[in-house]
N, C-alpha and C positions, 0 to 999 in steps of 0.2 A: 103648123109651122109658123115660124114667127117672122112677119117681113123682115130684110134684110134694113130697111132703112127706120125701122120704128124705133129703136135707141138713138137715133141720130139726132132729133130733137130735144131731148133735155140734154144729151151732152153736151153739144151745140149754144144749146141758150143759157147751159151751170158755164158753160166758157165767158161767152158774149157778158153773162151777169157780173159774174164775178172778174171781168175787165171793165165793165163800168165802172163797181162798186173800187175796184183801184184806182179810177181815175179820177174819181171820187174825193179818197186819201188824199193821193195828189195836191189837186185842185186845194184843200184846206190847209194845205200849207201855206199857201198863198202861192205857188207859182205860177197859175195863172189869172189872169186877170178878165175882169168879165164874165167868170164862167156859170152857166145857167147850173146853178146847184140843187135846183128844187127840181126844174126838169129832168136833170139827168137821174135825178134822184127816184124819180116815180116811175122813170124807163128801167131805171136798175133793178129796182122794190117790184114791180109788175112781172119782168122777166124772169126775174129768180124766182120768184113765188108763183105763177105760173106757167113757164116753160122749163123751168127743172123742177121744183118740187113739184106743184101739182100732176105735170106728165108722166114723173120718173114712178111715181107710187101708182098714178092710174094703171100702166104700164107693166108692172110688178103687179099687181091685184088683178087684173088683166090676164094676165100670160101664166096664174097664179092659181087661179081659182074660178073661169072658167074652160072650155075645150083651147079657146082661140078667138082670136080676135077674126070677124067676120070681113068681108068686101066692104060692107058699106061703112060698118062701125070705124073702120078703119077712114074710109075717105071722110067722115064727121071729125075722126082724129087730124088731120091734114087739114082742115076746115082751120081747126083751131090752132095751127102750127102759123098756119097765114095770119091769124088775127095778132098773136104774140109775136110776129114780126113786125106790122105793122104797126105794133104800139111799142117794140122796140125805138122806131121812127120817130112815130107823133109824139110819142112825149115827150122826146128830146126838143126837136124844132116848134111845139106850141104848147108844153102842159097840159093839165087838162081844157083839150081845145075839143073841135066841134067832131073832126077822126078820131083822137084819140079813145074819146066818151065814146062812138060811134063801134069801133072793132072791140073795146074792152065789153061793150055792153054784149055787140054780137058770139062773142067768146062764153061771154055767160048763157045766153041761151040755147047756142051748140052744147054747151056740156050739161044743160040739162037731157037733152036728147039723146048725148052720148055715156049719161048714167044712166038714164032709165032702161038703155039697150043692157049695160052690166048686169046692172039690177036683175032683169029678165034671163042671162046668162049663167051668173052662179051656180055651181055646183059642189059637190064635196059636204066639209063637214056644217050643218046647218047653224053650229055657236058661231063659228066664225065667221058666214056667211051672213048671219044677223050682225055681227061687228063692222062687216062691211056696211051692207046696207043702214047702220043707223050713220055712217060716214055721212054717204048720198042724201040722207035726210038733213043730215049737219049743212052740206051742200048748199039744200035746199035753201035753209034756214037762213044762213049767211045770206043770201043774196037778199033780204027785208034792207040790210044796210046802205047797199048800193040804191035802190029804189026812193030811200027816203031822202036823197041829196037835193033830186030834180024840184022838190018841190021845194026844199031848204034854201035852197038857191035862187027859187022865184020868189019867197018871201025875204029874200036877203039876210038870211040867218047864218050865211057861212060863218060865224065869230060865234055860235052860241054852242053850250054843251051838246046841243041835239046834233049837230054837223058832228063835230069829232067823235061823239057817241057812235054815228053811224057808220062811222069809218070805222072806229073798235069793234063794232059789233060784225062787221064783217071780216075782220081779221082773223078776231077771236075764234068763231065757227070753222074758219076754214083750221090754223093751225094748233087749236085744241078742239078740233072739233073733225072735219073729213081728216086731213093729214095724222092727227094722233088714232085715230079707229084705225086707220087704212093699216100704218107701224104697228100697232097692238095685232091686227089680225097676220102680218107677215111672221113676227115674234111668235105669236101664239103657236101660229100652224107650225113652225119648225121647232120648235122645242116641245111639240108635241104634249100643250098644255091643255088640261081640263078643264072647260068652260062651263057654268052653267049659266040660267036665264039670273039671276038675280046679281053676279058677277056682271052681267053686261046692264042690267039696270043700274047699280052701282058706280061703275064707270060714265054712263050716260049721265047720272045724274049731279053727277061732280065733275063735268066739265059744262057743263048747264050753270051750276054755282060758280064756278071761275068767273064766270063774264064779272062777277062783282068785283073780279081784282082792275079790271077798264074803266070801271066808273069810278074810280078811284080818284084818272086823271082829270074828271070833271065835279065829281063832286065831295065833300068831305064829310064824312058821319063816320059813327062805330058801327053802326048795322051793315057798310058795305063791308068792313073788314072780318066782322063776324059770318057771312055769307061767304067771301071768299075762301075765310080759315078753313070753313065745316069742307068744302069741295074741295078743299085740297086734305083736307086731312084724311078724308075717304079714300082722293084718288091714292095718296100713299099706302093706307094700309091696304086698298085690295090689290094693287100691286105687291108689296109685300107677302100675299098669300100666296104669289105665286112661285117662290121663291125658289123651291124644292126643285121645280124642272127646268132653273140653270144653274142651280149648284154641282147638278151631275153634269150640263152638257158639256159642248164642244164650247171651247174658249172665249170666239167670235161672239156668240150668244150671250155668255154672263158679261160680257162688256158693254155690249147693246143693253144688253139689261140692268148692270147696276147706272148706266147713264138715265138711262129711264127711269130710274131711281132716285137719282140724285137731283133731277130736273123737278120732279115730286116735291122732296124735300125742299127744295128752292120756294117754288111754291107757297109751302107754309110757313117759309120764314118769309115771304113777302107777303103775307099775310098782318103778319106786326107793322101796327102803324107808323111805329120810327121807321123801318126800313120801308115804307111803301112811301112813306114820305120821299125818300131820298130817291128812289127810285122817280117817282111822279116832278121829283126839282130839276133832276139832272138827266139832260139828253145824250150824254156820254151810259150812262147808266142801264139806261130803257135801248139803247142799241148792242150795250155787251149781254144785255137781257135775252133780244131778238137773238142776236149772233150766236146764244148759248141755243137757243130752240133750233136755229135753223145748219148752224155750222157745227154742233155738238152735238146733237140728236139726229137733227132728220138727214144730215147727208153725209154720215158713217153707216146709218141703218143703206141707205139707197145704196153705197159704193159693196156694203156686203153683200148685197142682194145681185147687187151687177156683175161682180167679179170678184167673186173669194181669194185670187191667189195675188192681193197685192201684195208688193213688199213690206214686210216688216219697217222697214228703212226708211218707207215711204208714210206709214201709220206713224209712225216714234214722229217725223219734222214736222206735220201736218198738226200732229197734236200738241207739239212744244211750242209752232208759231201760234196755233190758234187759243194755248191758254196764253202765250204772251199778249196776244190781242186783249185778252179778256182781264189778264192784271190790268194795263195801261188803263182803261178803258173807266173799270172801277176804282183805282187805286191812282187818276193822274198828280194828284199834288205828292205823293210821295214818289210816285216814280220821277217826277220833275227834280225832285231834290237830289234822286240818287244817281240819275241820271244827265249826262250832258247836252241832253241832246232835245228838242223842240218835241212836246205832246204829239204835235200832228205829224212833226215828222217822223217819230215813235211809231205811232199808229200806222201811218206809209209804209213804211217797213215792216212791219210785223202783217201786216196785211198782204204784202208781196208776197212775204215766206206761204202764205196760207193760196195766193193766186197760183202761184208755183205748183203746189200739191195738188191742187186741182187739175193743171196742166196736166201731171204727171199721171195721172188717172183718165182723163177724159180724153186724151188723145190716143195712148195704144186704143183702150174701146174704138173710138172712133174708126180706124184702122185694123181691127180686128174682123176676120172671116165670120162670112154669115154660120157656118158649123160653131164657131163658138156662141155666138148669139143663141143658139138656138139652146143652147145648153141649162139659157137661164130657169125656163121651167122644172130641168129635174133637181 
């Protein structure tokens, strides 16, 4: 049985985020003055990416794939529900200060303890459960980035490629890396797709070659863009292969899926150096990038997975603010001309509509009886 309070946490913190990230909006219009935009920004980026998405997929893979989650695993879970509180805080009132570094670090080494207990747990189909586990290894992997700042930082390199390199590189692993295995292995097990070993090598090994698309922002040759291309062009087509078992499924699924497609395809067209250029000049661009991974991909995959019987009504607003976000974002000097109205305040607004949908989702959950909770395993 699934404790009554373990959803509680990424809804919680998809709420808290995604009201930062509006206040965020806000704040760039200028209406207020003084506002710490870098800190809020890091309490924003930290919370959303590990108190809703990394929770909500643990959680899912979790309750998924193996019996149940155990007494202790669980209080390791609640370990790190504190630390993402706490950096809720700290990074608001000091940045990266002496707590914030301190719980985010502690957070990192909880969830190595609280993968390797998964790790040990899995059961079921063994393709999948290797999709998992090369997740945990991504896990692993990622955290090289975080470790190489301390000493970045003692030789006063925070300006050099190496710094923001390790920042990408820890990005990259977790959301092409744990996050896209963890999606792939939920999709997979429900549309009841045939995995083999060279399928999941394929995939491993094309998100391995992505990272070329990060160093992009640091450095400039054709060898990175021909590295990037080959990884994405792989991940498309052995996605593609699979094509067969959501053309027959349930609807929910081929949506999930042709997004997961299309994010592919994105991929290889940011592959071409005109457009990786453009992307790597513009920070409007590189956030409708993020917004497409994390608001277009990974948290329709999570709200299917949480509660199948949203409204219709509810999917149609969510999806029309959240490509309005993504025209503005891309497209500001023409929306500016056709539009009366200020970019940022463009963006403010289209962003509400998308805060709104989120509301409207996380709060019944919230609110909803442990008998439905429990329901999300079957």
């Amino acid at each position: 049985m699934i404790p009554k309070k373990l959803l509680f946490y990424p809804l919680i913190f998809g709420l808290l985020g995604a009201f930062t990230g509006l206040v965020l909006r806000y704040a760039f219009t200028g209406a207020i003055q003084g506002f710490p935009f870098k800190n809020v920004l890091h309490s924003h980026s930290h919370v959303l990416l590990l108190g809703f998405i990394f929770n909500a997929l643990l959680i899912l893979v979790w309750t998924k794939f193996t019996s149940n989650i155990d007494k202790v695993s669980f209080r390791y879970y609640i370990a790190l529900q504190v630390c993402v509180s706490v950096m809720l805080v700290t990074f608001i009132l000091q940045g990266y200060g002496f707590f914030s570094i301190l719980f985010s670090t502690l957070h990192l080494w909880l969830s190595y303890i609280l993968l390797v207990r998964l790790w040990k747990r899995l059961n079921g189909n063994d393709a999948i459960n290797n999709l998992i586990k090369v997740g945990i290894v991504f896990h692993f992997l990622s955290s090289i980035g975080p470790y190489e700042l301390g000493p970045l930082m003692v030789f006063e390199m925070q300006g050099s490629p190496l710094y923001e390199q390790a920042i990408f590189f820890y990005l990259h692993f977790q959301y092409f890396g744990v996050f896209f295995m963890w999606v792939l292995a939920l999709l997979f097990e429900r549309a009841s797709v045939l995995l083999s070993k060279n399928h999941i090598v394929m995939i491993t090994v094309s998100l391995l070659l992505l990272f070329a698309h990060s160093l992009d922002y640091s450095y400039d040759h054709w060898l990175i863009n021909l590295v990037g291309g080959l990884g994405s062009i792989l991940l498309l087509i052995v996605l593609l292969s699979f094509n067969r078992f959501y053309l027959k499924n349930e609807s929910g699924l081929r949506y999930l899926y042709f997004i997961l497609v299309f994010v592919a395809i994105m991929n290889v067209l940011g592959s071409f150096p005109g457009i990786a250029d453009r992307v790597v000049e513009s920070r409007l661009l590189l956030i409708g990038w993020l917004h497409l991974l994390f608001l277009g991909l990974y948290v329709p995959i999570i709200w299917f997975f949480f509660k199948k019987n949203i409204r219709l009504l509810i999917w149609a607003f969510y999806g029309f603010m959240f490509i309005s976000t993504e025209i503005v974002l891309i497209f500001p000097g023409t929306i500016s001309k056709l539009v009366p109205i200020p970019i940022m305040q463009l963006l403010f607004l289209t962003y509400l509509g998308v805060f709104i949908s989120i509301c409207l989702v996380h709060l019944p959950l919230l609110f909803e009886r442990k008998s439905r909770l429990n329901q999300i395993k079957k």
